[in-house]
N, C-alpha and C positions, 0 to 999 in steps of 0.2 A: 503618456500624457494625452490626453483628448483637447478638444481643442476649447479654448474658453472664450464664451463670446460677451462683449464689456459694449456700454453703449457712453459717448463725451458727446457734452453739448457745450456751444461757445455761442453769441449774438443770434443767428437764425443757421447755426451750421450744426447740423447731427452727424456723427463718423460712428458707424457702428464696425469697431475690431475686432476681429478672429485672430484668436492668438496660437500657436503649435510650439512643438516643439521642430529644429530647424537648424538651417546653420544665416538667418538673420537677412533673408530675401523678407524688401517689403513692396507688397503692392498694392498699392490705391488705384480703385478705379479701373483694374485691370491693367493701369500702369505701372513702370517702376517709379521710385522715390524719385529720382534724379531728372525722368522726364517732367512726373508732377508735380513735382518742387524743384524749380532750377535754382532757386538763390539759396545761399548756402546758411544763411538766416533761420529759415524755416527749416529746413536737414537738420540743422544741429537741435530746435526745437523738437523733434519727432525725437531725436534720438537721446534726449535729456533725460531721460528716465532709467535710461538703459545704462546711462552713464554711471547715473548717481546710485546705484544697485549691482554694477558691476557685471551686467547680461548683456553684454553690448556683442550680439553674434550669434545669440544663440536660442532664438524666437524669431519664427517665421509669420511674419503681417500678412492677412487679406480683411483690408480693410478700404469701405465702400462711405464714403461723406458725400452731404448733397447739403447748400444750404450755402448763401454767406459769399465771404470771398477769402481769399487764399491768407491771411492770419488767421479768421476766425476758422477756418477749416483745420490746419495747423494746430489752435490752441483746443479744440474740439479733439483730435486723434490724440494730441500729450496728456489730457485728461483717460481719453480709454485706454490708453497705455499704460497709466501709471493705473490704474482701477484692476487690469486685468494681471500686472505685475504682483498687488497686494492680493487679489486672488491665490494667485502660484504660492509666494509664501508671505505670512503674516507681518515678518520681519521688516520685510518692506517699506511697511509703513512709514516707520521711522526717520528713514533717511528721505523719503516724498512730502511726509507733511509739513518738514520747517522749509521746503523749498517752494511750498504753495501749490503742489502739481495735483493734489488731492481735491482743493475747493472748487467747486462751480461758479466762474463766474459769472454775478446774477444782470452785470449791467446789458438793458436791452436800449435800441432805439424806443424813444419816446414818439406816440402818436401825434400826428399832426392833430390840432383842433378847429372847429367850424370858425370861420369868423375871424381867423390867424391866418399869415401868411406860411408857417414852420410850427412847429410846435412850440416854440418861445416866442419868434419872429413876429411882430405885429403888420401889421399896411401902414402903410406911413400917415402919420395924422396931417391932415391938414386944416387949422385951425379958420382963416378963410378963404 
């Protein structure tokens, strides 16, 4: 198997995965999972796809995310993971898409605008 390269995007975080075959070492960033994700929240995130397909061990990560902060970084790699998984086999699919791990999601921060204190937030009125 060559290795297959899948790109997740999450709020302003990009994680582009390198998938192999393996016995299920992941590293981000040059790190391991355990240094770069200490909370176990986000572990069990990266590793939800693997679950829900039953390859839990057996795919080796080198995967490189810049962007965001540590969920959006998270739900950005569970996205290339589950992308690079329906790669390997079709079947896949199936059991990722009722679980959501397939859609992008599209919510971004909203721009601030001229003349607002936030992008909703106004200046406080004061009448006189």
């Amino acid at each position: 198997m060559e290795v297959i390269h899948t790109i997740g995007r999450r709020k302003s975080a990009v994680a582009r995965v390198y998938m192999s075959q393996g016995k299920g070492e992941i590293t981000i960033n040059k790190k391991s999972l355990d240094s770069y994700f200490p909370t176990a929240i986000h572990q069990y995130k990266i590793n939800q796809p693997f679950t829900l397909t039953d390859n839990l061990g057996k795919y080796n990560l080198n995967i490189t995310v810049t962007g965001g902060g540590p969920t959006g970084q998270v739900e950005a790699i569970r996205l290339g993971i589950s992308r690079a998984l329906c790669i390997i086999d079709e079947d896949h699919r199936s059991a990722l898409k009722p679980e959501g791990l397939l859609t992008r999601d599209p919510r971004m921060v909203e721009r601030k605008k001229f003349g607002q204190k936030k992008a909703r937030k106004k200046f406080q009125f004061s009448k006189r």
